[in-house]
C-alpha positions as YAML, in Angstrom:
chain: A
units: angstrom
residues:
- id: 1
  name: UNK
  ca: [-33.57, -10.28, 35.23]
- id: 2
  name: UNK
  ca: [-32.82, -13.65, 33.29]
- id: 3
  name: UNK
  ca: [-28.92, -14.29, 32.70]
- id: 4
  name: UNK
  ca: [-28.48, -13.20, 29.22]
- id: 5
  name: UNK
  ca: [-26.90, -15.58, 27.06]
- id: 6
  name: UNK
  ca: [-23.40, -13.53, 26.30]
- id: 7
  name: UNK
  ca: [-23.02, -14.99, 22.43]
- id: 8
  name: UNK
  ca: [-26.12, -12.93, 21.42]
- id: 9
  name: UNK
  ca: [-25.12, -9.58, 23.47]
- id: 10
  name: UNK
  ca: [-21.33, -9.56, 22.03]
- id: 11
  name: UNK
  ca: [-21.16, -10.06, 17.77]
- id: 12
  name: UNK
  ca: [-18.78, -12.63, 16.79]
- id: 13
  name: UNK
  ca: [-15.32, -11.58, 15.82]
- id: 14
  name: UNK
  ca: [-15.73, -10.00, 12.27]
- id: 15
  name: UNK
  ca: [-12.71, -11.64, 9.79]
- id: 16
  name: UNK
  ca: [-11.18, -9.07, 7.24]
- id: 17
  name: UNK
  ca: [-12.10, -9.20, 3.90]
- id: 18
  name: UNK
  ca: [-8.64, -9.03, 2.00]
- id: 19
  name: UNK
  ca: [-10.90, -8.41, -1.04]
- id: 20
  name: UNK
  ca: [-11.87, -4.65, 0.39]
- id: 21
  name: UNK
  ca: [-8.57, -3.07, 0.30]
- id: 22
  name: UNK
  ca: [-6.55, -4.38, -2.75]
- id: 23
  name: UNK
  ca: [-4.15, -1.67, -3.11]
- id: 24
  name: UNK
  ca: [-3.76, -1.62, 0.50]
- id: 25
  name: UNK
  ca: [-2.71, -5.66, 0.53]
- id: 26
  name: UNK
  ca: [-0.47, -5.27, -3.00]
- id: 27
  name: UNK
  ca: [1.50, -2.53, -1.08]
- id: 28
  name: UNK
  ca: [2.02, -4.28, 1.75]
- id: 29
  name: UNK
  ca: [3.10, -7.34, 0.11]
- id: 30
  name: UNK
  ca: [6.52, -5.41, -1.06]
- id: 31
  name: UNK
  ca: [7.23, -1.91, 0.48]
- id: 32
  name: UNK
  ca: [11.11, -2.25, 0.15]
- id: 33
  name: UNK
  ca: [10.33, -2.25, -3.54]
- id: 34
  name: UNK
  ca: [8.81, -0.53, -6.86]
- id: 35
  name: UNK
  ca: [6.85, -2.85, -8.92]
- id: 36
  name: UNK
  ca: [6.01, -0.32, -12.10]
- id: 37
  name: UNK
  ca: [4.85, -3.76, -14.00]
- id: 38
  name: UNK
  ca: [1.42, -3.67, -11.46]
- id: 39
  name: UNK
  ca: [-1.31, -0.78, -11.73]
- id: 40
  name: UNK
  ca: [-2.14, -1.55, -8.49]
- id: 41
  name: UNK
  ca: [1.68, -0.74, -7.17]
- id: 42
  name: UNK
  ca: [2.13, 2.28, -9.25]
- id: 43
  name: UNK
  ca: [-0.94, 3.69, -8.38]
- id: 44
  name: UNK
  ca: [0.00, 3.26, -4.47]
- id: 45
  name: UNK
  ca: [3.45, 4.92, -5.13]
- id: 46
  name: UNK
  ca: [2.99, 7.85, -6.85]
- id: 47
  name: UNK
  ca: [-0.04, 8.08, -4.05]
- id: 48
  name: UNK
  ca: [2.26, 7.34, -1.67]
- id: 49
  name: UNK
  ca: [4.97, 9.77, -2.88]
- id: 50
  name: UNK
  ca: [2.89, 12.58, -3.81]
- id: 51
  name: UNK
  ca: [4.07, 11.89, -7.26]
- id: 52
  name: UNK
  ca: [3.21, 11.82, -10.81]
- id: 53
  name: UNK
  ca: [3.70, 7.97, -13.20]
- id: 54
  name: UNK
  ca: [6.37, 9.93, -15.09]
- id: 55
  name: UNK
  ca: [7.95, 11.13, -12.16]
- id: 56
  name: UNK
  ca: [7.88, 7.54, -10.51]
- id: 57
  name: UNK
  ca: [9.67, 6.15, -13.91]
- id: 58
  name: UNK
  ca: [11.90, 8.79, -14.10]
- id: 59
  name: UNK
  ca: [13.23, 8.01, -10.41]
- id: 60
  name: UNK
  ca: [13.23, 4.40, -10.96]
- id: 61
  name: UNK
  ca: [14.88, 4.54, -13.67]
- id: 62
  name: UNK
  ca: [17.81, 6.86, -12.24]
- id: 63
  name: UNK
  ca: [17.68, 4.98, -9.11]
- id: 64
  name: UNK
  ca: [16.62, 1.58, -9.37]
- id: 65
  name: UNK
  ca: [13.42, 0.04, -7.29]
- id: 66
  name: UNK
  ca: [14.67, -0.19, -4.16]
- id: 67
  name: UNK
  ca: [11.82, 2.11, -2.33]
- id: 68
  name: UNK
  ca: [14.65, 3.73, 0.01]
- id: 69
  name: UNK
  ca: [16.21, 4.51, -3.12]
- id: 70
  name: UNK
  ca: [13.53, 6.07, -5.66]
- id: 71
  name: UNK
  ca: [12.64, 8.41, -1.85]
- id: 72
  name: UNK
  ca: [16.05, 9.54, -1.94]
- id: 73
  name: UNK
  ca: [16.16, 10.09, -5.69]
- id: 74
  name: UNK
  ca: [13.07, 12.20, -5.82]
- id: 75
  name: UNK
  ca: [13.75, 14.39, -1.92]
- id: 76
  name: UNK
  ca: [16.80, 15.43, -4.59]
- id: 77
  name: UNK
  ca: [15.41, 16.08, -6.95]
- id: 78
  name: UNK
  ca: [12.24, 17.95, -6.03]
...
């Protein structure tokens, strides 16, 4: 059997497509923080914190956007 020539037996490194995952990259660009100002961000909280939009306002508004903060808001007041 001939050598086989490696570059067509093993695909070429595939680069991520940031464009796939948008919410994904928005989130990770500021978890210490709660952005209500971006769809994107809201819709990744209240995902993230099994909440509702009003319940996300509600705790950032008693507790500011710190992330740590609006968790410790809303594990009191579930």
């Amino acid at each position: 059997m001939p050598d086989a020539d490696p570059t067509k037996i093993i695909p070429p490194a595939r680069q991520p497509d940031l464009s796939e995952q948008p919410e994904e990259r928005a989130a990770a660009a500021d978890r210490d923080a709660v952005d209500l100002e971006e769809p994107r961000t809201v819709r990744y909280w209240t995902e993230t914190l099994g909440v509702s939009e009003e319940q996300l306002h509600t705790a950032v508004e008693h507790a500011g956007v710190s992330a740590e903060e609006v968790r410790k808001y809303l594990g009191s007041h579930s």
